[in-house]
C-alpha positions as CSV (number, residue, x, y, z in Angstrom):
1,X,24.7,18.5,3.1
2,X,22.6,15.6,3.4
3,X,20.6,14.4,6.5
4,X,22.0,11.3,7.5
5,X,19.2,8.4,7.0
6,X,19.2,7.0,10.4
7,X,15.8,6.7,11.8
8,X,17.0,8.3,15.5
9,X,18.5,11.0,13.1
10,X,15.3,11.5,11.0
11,X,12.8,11.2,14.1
12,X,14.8,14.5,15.6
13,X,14.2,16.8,13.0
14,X,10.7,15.5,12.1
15,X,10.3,16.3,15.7
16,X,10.4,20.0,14.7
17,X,7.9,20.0,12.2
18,X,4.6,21.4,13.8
19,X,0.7,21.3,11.4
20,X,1.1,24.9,11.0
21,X,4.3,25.1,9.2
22,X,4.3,26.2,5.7
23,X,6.6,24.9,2.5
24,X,9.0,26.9,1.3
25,X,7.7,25.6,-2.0
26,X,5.3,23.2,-3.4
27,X,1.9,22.1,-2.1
28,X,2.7,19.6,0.5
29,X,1.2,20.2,4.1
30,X,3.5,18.9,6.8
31,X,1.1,15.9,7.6
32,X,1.1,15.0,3.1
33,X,5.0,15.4,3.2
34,X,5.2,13.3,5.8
35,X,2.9,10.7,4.5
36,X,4.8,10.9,1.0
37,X,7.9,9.8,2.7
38,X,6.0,7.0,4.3
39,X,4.4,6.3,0.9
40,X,8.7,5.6,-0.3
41,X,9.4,3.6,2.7
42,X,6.2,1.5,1.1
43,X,7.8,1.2,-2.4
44,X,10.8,0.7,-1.0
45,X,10.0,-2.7,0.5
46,X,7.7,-3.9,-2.7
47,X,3.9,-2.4,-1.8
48,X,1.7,-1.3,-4.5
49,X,2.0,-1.8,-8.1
50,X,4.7,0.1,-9.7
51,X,6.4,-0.5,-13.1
52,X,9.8,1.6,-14.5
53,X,8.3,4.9,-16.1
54,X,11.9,5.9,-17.5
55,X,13.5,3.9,-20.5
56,X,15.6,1.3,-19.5
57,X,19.0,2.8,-21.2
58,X,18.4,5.8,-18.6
59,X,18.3,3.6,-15.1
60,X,22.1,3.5,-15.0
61,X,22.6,7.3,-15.4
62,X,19.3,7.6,-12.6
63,X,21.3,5.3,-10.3
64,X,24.5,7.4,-10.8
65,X,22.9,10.2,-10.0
66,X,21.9,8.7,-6.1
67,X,25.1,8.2,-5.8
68,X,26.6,11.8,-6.7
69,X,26.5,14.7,-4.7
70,X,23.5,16.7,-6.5
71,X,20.4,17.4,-5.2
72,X,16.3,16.5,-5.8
73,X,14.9,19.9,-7.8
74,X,12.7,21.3,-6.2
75,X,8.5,21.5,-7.3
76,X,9.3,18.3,-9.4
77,X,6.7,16.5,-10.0
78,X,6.5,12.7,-10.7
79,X,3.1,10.6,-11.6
80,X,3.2,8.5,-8.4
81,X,3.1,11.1,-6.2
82,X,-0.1,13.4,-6.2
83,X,0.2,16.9,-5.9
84,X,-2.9,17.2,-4.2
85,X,-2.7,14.4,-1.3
86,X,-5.7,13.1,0.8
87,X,-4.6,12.6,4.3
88,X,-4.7,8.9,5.5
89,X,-3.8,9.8,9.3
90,X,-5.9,12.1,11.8
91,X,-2.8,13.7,12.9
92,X,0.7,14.8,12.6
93,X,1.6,12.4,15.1
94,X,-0.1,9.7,13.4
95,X,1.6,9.6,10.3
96,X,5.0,10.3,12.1
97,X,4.2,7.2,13.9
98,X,3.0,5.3,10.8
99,X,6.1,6.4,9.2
100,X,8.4,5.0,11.8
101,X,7.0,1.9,11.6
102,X,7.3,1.5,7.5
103,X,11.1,2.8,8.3
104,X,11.4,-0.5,10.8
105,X,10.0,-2.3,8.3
106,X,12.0,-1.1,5.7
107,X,14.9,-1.8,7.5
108,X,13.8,-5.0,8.7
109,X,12.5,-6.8,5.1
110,X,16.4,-6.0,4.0
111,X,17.7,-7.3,6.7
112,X,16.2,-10.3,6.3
113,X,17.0,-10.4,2.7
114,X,20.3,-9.0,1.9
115,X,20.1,-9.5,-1.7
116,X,16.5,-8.0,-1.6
117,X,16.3,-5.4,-4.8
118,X,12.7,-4.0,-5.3
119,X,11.6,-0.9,-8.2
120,X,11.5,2.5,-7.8
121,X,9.4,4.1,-10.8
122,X,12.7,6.5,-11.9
123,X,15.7,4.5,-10.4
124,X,15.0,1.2,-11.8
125,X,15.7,-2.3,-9.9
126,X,17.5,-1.0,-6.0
127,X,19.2,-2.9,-3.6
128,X,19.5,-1.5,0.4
129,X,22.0,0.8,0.0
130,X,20.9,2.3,-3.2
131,X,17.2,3.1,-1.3
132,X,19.4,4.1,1.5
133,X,21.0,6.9,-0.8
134,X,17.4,7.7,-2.6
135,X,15.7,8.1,1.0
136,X,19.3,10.6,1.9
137,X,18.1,12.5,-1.2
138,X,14.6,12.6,-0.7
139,X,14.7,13.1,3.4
140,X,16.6,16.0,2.7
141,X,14.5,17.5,-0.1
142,X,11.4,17.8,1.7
143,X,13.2,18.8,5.5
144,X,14.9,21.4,3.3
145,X,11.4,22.1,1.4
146,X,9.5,22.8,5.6
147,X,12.7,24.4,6.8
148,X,14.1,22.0,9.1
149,X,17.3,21.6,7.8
């Protein structure tokens, strides 16, 4: 089962998260995990500089897998994202809010532009609903990885 990526949806059962809870694997604190999904949103709409780290004869067989039924694994690591994180917000609250406003943006930069593709280090060139299925994946990784779903 996958969380459905709507940000009314995702904003309940972030809700649940508290500072004190603990992964039920990796090194992410609930502030970093949350901050790491923020850090998506960011790719998603073309910040930062990011080239494709896989070959480009795999990106077909990446994308197919967004659109299967499988899973993230769990404790994988990938170079653009940082085991160890340093925070960027003061609070839990903070980067919830932060991250609510890079999901409006998200949302909004696609609206705008439906034929808007931008890179994702693994998945290769994606267009809206392609990041919608990723961020599905991913949201549901890390809710499953604090517990909350």
């Amino acid at each position: 089962m996958f969380v459905t990526p709507d940000l009314e949806n995702v904003l309940k059962i972030l809700d649940q998260l508290e500072e004190n809870n603990t992964p039920n694997w990796g090194s992410l604190s609930p502030q970093g995990m949350v901050e790491h999904l923020t850090d998506t949103l960011q790719m998603a709409v073309g910040k930062g500089e990011h080239k494709l780290l896989i070959p480009e004869d795999k990106v077909s067989k990446m994308q197919a897998f967004l659109d299967s039924d499988k899973e993230m694994m769990r404790n994988i690591q990938v170079p653009f994202a940082p085991e160890e994180r340093v925070l960027r917000n003061d609070e839990l609250a903070t980067a919830i809010d932060e991250f609510t406003e890079e999901w409006l943006n998200w949302e909004g930069k696609f609206a705008e532009n439906e034929s808007l593709e931008t890179l994702h280090p693994f998945y290769g060139m994606l267009n809206f609903e392609k990041w919608k299925k990723l961020h599905q994946k991913h949201l549901t990784h890390h809710f499953k990885q604090f517990g909350l779903m």
